[in-house]
N, C-alpha and C positions, 0 to 999 in steps of 0.2 A: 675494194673487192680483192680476195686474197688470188686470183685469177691475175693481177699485175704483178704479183710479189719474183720476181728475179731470184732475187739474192734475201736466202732465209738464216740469221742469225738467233741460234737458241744457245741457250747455257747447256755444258758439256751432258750430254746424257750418260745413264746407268742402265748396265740391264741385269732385271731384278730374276734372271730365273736361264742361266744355262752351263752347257754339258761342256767339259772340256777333255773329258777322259784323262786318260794319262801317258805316260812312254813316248814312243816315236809320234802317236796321234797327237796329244800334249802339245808341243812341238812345231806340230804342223800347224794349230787352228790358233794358237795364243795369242798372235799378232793381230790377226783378223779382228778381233774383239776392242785390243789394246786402239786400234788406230781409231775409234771411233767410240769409244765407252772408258769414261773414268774408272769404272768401277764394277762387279758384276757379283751377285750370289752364287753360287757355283754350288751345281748339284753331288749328291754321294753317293750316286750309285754305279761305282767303281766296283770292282771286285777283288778282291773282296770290299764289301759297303766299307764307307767312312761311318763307323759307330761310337767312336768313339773323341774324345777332344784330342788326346796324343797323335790320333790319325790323322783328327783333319789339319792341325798343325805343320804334320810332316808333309801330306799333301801340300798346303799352303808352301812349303818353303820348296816343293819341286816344281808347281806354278812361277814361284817366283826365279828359279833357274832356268825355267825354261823362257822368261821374258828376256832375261838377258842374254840366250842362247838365240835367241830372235832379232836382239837390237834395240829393243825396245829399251827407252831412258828408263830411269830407276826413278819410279814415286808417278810415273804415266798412270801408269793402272796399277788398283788396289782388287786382290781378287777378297771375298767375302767368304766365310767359311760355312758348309753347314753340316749337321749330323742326320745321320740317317737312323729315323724311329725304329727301332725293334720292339718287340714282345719284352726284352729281357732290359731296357735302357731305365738306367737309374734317377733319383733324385739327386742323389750326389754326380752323378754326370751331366745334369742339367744346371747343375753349380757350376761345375766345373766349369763346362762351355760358356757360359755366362761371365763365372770371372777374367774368361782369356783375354776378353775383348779383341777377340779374331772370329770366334763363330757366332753367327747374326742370326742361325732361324735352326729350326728342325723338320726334316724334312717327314711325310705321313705320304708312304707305298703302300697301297693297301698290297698286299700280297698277290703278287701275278699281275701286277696292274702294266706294266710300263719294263722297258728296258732294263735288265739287271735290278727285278723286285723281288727276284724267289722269297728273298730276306726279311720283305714287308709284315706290317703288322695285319695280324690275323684276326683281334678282336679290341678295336680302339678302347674305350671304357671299360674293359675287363682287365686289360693285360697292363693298360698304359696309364693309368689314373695317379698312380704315385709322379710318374714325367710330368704329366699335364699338371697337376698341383704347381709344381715346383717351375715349371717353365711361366704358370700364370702367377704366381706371384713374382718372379725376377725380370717378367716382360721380354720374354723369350719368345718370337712368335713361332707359329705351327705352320708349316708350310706344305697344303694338303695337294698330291694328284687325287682332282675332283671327280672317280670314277668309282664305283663297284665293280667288282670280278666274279660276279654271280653268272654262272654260264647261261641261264635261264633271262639274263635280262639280254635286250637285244641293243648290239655295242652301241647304236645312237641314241638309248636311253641313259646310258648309265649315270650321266652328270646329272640327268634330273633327279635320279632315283639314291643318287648319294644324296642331295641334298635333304632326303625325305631321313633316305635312313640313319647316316653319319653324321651331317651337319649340323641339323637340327637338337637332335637327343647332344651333341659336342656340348652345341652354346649356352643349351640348359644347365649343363652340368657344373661349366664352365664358362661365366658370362664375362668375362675381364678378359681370358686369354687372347692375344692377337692370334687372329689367321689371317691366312691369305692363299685365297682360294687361285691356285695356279694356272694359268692356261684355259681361260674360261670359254667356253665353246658355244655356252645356249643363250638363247633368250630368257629360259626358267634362271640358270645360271645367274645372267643380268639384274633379273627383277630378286633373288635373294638375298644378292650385296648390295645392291640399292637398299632396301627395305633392313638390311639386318641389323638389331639393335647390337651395339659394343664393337669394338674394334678389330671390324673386318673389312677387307681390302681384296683386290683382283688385280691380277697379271694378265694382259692380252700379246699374243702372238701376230705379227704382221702377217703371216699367210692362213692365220683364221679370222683377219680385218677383209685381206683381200681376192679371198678365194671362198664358193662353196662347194659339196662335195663332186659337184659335176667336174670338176676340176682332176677330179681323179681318173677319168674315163672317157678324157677329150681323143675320139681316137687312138683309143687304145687303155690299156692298164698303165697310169704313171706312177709307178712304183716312186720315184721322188715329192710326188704331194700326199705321199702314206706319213700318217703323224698319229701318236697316241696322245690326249684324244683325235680322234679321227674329223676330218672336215664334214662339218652341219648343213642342213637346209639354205636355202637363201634367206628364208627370214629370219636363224639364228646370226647369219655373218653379218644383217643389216642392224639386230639388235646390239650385239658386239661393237661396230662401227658405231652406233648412236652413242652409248656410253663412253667408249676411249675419247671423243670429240665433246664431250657433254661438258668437260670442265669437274666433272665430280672429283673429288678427290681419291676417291677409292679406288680408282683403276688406276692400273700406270704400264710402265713398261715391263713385259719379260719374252726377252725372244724364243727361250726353249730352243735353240738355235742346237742341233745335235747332230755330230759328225759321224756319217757311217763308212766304210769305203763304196767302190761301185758295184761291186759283184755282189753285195750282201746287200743291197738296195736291188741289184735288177736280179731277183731269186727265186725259186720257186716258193720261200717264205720269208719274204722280204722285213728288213728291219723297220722297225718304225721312226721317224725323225728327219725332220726338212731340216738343211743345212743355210743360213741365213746371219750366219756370224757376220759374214764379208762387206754385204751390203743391206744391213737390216735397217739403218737411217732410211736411205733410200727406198727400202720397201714400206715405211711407216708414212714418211713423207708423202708417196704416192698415193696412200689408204686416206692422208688427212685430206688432200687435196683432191682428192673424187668428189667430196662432199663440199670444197669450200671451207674446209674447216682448220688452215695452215696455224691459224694463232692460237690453235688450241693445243699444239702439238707441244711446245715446250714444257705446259705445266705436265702434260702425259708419261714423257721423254725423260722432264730432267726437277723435277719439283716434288712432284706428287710421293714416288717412292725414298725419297731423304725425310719425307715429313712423315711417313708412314714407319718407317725404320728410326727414324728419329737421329737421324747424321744430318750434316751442315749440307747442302748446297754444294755443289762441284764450281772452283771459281773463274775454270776459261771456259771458251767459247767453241761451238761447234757451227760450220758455215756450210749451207746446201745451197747449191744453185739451180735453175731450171735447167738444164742440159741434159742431152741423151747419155743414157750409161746403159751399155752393154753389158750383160750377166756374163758372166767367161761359162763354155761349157764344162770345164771340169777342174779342180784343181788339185796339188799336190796332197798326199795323205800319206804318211810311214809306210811308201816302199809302192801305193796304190793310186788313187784317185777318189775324189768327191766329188759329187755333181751338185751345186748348189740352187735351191731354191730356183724355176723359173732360170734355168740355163737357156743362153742364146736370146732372151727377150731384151726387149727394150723396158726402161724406165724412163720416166721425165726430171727427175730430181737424181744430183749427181752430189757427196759431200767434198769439199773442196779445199774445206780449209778443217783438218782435224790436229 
């Protein structure tokens, strides 16, 4: 029984889906990430967006100043590039980022959806059909936030009601392109990429494994479990938890891990995004092991998204122990503070050997 397991050696993990901003925030969160992840996708909604390959290139090489501004060894961590979908993104930019062999996915904002999306696209298959051609032939995948921004729908619908309008009419059009459906929040969500024919795949968040929306209003408004998508029912966090634990290969890791300071998190219109760079092993760890389910967590962790992205296998080791780990309540941020994920709680899984 995985209840006697101590000491838990997985192969080093990746995470398939987070924010690192840039500048003095850059800076602050880069290490967080490096001590515990080979590798990560790194999103473009920078401002201005990374639209382009030259951008995300440049970005890539201020990540990479900023790892050695941190301490971090050279070749630790490999950050992943992506571009951010516009209305206006070409065929020949979809080559482009393809030939670099530095940008891995593209990213789809529906407009208005999420942090820094003013930019997003406004009509997928009207505007974007020449991209998707060109990204599905050169096995480019599409990396969607799975929401609509219809004010009329009501915000804990919108992932099911993307998959009705956007997802579906996509795969038709488009039945080879890879997606992957980011930050999967429902049960509708669950049972799509289950069931969906051709090469789609899902990212799970550890504080949408391990929280539901009551979470947001234990005693008050916790402006720090505010996250776009927003936290579900308890029977979407249980259908979520069954899948990441399932063995499928379609789900894997992405933390969405997104750094705010603390006064724009405690606001009168608070940002959206849980901070869980620092200790997000820890927090997965925790999610696998509610259920009993420790030996599932490697193919989730460190397997599933290299075979889905189609890269080797990361070849050290990552070592969690059962021991108490305290959440810090706030840490360092360019000039501010962060308040991370579940500050001041306890966890039972601590990583030890990164």
């Amino acid at each position: 029984m995985t209840d006697a397991i101590e000491n838990l050696t997985i192969t080093r993990p990746d995470d398939w889906h987070l924010h690192l901003r840039d500048g003095a925030v850059l800076d602050s969160v880069v290490a967080h990430t490096a001590q515990q992840f080979a590798r990560a996708i790194i999103m473009p909604n920078l401002k201005p967006p990374v639209t382009t390959t030259e951008l995300a290139l440049a970005y890539r090489e201020r990540i990479v100043a900023a790892l050695a501004r941190a301490g971090v060894e050279p070749g630790r961590f490999t950050p992943l590039m992506t571009l951010y979908l516009t209305d206006n993104t070409s065929a020949d930019e979809v080559r482009r980022a393809s030939e670099s062999g530095m940008v891995h996915g593209i990213k789809l904002y529906p407009a208005g959806a999420t942090t820094n999306s003013d930019a997003g696209v406004t009509d997928l298959l009207g505007r974007c059909a020449t991209a998707l051609e060109a990204m599905q032939r050169s096995g480019m995948p599409l990396l969607v936030h799975g929401e609509v921004t219809d004010p009329d729908v009501d915000l804990f619908d919108r992932e099911a009601v993307f998959i009705e309008r956007v997802m579906q009419p996509l795969r038709r059009a488009f039945p080879e392109l890879k997606v992957v459906f980011e930050h999967l929040t429902t049960h509708d969500g669950v049972q799509y990429v289950q069931q969906a024919d051709g090469p789609v795949a899902a990212t799970i968040t550890a504080h949408h494994l391990l929280y539901n929306r009551n979470a947001l209003f234990q005693g008050g408004v916790r402006p720090h479990w505010y996250c776009l998508p927003v936290l579900k029912r308890e029977k979407h966090r249980q259908a979520l938890l069954d899948a990441a634990t399932s063995g499928s290969r379609r789900f894997f890791l992405g933390t969405d891990s997104a750094p705010h300071p603390k006064g724009l998190k405690e606001h009168a219109c608070g940002c959206a995004g849980c901070y869980t760079a620092l200790h997000a092993m820890e927090l997965y760890a925790s999610a696998f092991d509610s259920v009993d389910k420790l030996d599932q967590l490697e193919a989730f962790a460190s397997l599933n998204g290299p075979a889905f992205y189609g890269l080797p296998v990361n070849p050290d080791k990552l070592v969690l122990q059962r021991a108490s780990y305290v959440i810090p309540e706030e840490l360092p941020l360019a000039g501010s503070t962060v308040v991370p994920l579940a500050a001041g709680e306890s966890l039972g899984w601590k990583v030890v050997t990164n």
